[in-house]
KOLLO-221892 format. One line per 3 residues: number of its first residue (from 1); their letters; for each residue x, y, z of C-alpha. Coordinates in Angstrom, 2 decimals. Each point is the difference from the previous one (the first is absolute). Example, Ala and Ser with C-alpha at 12.3 -4.5 7.8 and 13.67 -1.06 7.14 Angstrom:
1	as	12.30 -4.50 7.80 | 1.37 3.44 -0.66
This chain:
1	xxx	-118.76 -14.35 -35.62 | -2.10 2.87 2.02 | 1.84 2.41 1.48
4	xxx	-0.34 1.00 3.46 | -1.91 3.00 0.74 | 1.01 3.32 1.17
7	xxx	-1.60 -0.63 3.59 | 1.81 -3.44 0.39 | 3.21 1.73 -0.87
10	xxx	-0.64 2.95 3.07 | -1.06 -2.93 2.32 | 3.38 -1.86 -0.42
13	xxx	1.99 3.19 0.20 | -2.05 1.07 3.08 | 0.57 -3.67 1.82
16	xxx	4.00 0.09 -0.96 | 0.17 3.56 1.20 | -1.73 -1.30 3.18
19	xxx	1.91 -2.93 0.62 | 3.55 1.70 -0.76 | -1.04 2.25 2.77
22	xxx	-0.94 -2.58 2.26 | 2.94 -1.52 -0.44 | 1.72 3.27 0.66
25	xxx	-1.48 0.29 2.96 | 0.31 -3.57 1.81 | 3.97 -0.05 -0.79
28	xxx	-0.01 3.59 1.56 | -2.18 -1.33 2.89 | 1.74 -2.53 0.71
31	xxx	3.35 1.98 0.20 | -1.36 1.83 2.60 | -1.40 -2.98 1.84
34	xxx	3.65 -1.46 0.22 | 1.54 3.56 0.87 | -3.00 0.63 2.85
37	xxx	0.65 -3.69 1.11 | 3.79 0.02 0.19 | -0.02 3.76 0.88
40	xxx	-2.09 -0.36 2.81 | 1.04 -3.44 1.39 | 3.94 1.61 0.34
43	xxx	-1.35 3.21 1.56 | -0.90 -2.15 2.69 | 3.29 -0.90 1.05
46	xxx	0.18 3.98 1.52 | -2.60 -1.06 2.99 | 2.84 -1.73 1.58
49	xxx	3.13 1.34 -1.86 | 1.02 3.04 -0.59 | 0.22 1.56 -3.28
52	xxx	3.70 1.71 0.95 | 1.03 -3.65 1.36 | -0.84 -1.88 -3.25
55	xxx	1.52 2.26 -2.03 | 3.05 0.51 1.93 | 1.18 -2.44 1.63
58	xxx	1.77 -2.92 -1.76 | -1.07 -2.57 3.29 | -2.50 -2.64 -1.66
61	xxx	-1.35 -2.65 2.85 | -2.99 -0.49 0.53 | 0.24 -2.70 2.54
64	xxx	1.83 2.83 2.16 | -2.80 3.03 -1.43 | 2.42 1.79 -2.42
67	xxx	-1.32 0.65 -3.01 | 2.47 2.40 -1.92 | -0.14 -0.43 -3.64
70	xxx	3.19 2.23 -1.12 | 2.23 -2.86 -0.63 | -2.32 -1.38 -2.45
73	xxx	-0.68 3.47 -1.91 | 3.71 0.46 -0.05 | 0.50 -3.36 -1.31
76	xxx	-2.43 0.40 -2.98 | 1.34 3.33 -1.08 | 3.55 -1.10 0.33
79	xxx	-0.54 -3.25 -2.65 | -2.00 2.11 -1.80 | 2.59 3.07 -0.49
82	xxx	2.33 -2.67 -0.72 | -2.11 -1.64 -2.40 | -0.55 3.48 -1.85
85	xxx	3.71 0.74 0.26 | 0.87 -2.83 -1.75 | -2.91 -0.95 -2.37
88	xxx	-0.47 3.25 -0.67 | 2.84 0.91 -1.97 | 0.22 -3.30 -1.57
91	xxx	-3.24 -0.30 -1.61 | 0.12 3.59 -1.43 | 3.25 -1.04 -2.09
94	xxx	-2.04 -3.47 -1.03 | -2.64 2.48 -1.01 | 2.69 2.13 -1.77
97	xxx	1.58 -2.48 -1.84 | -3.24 -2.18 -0.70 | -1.81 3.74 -1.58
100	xxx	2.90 1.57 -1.76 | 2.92 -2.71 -0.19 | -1.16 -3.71 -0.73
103	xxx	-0.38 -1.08 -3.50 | -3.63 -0.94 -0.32 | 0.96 -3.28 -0.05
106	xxx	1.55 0.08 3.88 | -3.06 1.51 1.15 | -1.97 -2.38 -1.40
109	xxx	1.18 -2.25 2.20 | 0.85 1.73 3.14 | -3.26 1.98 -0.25
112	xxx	-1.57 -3.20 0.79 | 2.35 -1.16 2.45 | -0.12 2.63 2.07
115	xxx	-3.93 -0.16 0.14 | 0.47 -3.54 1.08 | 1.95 1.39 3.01
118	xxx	-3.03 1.09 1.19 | -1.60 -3.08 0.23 | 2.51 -1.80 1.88
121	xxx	-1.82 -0.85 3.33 | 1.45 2.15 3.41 | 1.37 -3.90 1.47
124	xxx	1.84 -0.47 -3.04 | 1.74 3.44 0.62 | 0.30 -0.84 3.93
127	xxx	1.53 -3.60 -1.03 | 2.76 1.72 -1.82 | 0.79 2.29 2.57
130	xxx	0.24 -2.52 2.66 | 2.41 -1.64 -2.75 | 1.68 2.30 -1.33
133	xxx	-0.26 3.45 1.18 | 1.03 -0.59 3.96 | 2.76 -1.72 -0.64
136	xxx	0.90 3.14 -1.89 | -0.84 2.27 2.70 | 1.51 -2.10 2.71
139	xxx	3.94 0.34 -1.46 | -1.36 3.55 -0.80 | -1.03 1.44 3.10
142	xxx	1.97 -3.17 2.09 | -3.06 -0.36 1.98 | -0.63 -3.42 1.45
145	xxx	-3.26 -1.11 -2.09 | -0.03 2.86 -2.50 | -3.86 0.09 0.57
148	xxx	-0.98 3.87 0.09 | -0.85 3.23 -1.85 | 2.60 -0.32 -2.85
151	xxx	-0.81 -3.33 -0.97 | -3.72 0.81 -0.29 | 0.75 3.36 -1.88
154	xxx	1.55 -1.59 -2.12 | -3.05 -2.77 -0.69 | -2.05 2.93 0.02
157	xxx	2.16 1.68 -2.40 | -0.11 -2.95 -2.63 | -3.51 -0.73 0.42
160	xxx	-0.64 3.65 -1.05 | 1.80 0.15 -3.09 | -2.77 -1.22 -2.27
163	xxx	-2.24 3.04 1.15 | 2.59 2.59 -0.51 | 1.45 -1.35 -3.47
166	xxx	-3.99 0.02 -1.40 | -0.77 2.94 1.07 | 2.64 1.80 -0.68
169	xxx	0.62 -1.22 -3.48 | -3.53 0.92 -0.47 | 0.66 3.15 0.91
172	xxx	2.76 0.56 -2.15 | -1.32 -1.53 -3.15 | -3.25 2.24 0.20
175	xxx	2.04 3.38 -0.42 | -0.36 1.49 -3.70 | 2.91 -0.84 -2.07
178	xxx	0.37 3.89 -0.83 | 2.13 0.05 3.75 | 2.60 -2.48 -1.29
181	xxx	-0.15 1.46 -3.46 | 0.48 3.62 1.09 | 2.68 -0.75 2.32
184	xxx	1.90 -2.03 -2.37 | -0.17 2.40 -2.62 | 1.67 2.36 2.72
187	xxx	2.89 -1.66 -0.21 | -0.94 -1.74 3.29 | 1.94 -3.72 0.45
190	xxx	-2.08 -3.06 0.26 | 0.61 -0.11 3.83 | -0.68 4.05 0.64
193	xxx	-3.23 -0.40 -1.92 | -1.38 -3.30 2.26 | 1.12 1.68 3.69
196	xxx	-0.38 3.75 -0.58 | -3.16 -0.07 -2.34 | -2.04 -3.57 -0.04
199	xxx	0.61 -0.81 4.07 | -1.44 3.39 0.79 | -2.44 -0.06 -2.05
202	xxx	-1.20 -3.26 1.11 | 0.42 0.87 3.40 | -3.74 0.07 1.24
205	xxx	-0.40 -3.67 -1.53 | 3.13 -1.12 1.92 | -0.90 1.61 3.07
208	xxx	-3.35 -2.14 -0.11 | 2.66 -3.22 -0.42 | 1.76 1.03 3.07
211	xxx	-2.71 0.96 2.01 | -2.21 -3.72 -0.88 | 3.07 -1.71 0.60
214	xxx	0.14 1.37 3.39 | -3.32 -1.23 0.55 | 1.01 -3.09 -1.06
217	xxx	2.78 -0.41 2.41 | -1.36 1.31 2.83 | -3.34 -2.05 -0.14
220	xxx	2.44 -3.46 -0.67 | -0.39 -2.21 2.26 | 1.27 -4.00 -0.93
223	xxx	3.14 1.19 -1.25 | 0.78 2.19 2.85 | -1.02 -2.60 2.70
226	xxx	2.30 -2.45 -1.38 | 3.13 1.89 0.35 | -0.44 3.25 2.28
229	xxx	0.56 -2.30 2.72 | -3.18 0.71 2.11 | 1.45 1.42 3.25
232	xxx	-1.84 2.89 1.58 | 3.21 1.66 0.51 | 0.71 3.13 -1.32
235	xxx	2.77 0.15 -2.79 | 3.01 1.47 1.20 | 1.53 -1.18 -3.25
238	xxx	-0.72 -1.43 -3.67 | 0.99 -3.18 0.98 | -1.67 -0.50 3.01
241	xxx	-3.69 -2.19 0.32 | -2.91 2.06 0.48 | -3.84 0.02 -1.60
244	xxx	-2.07 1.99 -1.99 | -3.80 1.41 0.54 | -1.17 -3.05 -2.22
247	xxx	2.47 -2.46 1.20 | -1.29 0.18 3.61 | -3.56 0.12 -0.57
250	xxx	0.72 -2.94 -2.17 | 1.70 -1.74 2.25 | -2.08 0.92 2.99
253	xxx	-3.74 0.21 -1.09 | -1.08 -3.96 0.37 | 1.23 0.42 3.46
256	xxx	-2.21 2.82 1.31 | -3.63 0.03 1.93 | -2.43 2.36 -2.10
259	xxx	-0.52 2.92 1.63 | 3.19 0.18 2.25 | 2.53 2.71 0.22
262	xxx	2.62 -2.14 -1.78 | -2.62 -0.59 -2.66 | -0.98 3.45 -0.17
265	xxx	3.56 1.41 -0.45 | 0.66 -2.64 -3.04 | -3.13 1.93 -1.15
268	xxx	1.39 3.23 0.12 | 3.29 -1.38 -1.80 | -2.33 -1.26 -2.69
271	xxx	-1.48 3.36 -0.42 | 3.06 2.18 0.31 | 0.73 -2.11 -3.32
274	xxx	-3.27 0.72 -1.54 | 0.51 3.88 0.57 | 4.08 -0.47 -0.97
277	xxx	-2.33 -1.53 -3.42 | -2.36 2.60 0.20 | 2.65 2.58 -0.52
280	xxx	1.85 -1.72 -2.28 | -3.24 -0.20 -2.30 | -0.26 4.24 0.61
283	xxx	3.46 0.66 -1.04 | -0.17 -2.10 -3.24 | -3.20 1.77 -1.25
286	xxx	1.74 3.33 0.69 | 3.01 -1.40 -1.95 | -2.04 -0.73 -2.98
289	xxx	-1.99 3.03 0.13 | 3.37 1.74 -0.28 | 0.57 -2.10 -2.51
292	xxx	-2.87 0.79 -2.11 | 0.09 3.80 0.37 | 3.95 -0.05 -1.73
């Protein structure tokens, strides 16, 4: 069988180099299309609004010309500090006891399982929460729907689990087994050597969990609209409706002209998101540059 010559060879490594950089360069393109087109479409909701009014004030109406977004930025960083609150701490003991605890057997099985978790489609997770979860929060907060900010933390907080637990047992398992060793033959207990040594160790890798779960809350959307409640009021308690940046635009985009002020501040909701991901994306790659240097 003839072999291929040495000039055929540089050809095909010249035309993948080319195309892997072409490739590079349309995704990267086309990140900046959507962040020019969202960016600049939500900037111009500041020819008739002003920037201190959208910001500040929690009055959304457009049929009356009020066009204050802050009930809707408080409403996605309240479920999503709830979320984190609760999820948070929860999936770092999974990871704990999946990494250093579980027979291999158990996480075998639970590995898998808690993959699937993050398959489960976001209606699936609003369905139970309509089901389950308000009823919960109802006799909890004694609220008369039990529609609100707890109930969708609380989504939020479940549907986050499977990034957390991954991660973080990643993060865990990847630390040389000289750290357990060493502190064990200190005379450290089981339990000193996972939260004083392993955690800490590990803590760049779980800080990347926490901060992509974040991301993941905040940027929910299904979930959230089915139990937040969807009332442009501002949440005066965890039990009371409200909405979310993505349930409003959600539940308000179909019913916009293109091009109007109502449209145009949906926009900028949109891309206070994309910056909210933008940072996000910034503080994980410091994380696990941090990371790499220990």
């Amino acid at each position: 069988m003839p072999q291929p010559t040495k000039s055929w060879v540089y050809y095909n490594d010249r035309l993948a180099r080319y195309l892997f950089i072409s490739s590079a360069v349309l995704v990267s393109l086309i990140i900046l299309c959507i962040i020019w087109f969202v960016g600049m479409q939500g900037l111009s909701t500041f020819r008739e609004v002003s920037f201190l009014e959208f910001f500040t004030s929690s009055k959304w109406s457009p049929d009356s010309g009020q066009y204050g977004a802050l009930t809707f930025i408080a409403g996605s960083i309240g479920t999503t500090l709830i979320a984190i609150l609760l999820g948070g701490p929860l999936g770092l003991a999974g990871a704990v006891f999946l990494a250093e605890i579980a027979p291999p057997w158990v996480r075998a099985i639970m590995r898998p399982a808690t993959d699937l978790f993050a398959g489960i489609p976001s209606v699936v997770y609003g369905y139970v929460g309509i089901t389950v979860i308000v009823g919960f929060t109802r006799k909890l907060t004694n609220s008369s729907t039990g529609y609100g900010m707890l109930a969708a933390g609380i989504v939020l907080a479940i549907m986050i689990l499977p990034t957390v637990i991954s991660l973080s047992e990643d993060a865990l398992r990847s630390l040389p087994g000289s750290y357990k060793e060493a502190s064990l033959a200190l005379g450290a207990t089981r339990w000193q050597t996972i939260w004083r040594i392993l955690v800490p160790a590990a803590s760049p890798g779980i800080l990347t969990a926490i901060i992509l779960a974040m991301a993941r809350a905040i940027g929910e959307t299904m979930a959230v609209q089915m139990v937040i409640g969807n009332s442009p009021r501002f949440p005066d308690s965890l039990g009371s409706p409200t909405s979310t940046l993505t349930s409003n635009i959600v539940m308000e985009m179909g019913n916009t002209p293109y091009g109007s002020t109502w449209n145009n501040g949906l926009f900028m909701m949109a891309f206070i998101l994309l910056v909210i991901a933008l940072i996000m994306i910034i503080l994980v790659r410091t994380a696990s540059r941090k990371g790499a240097v220990r």
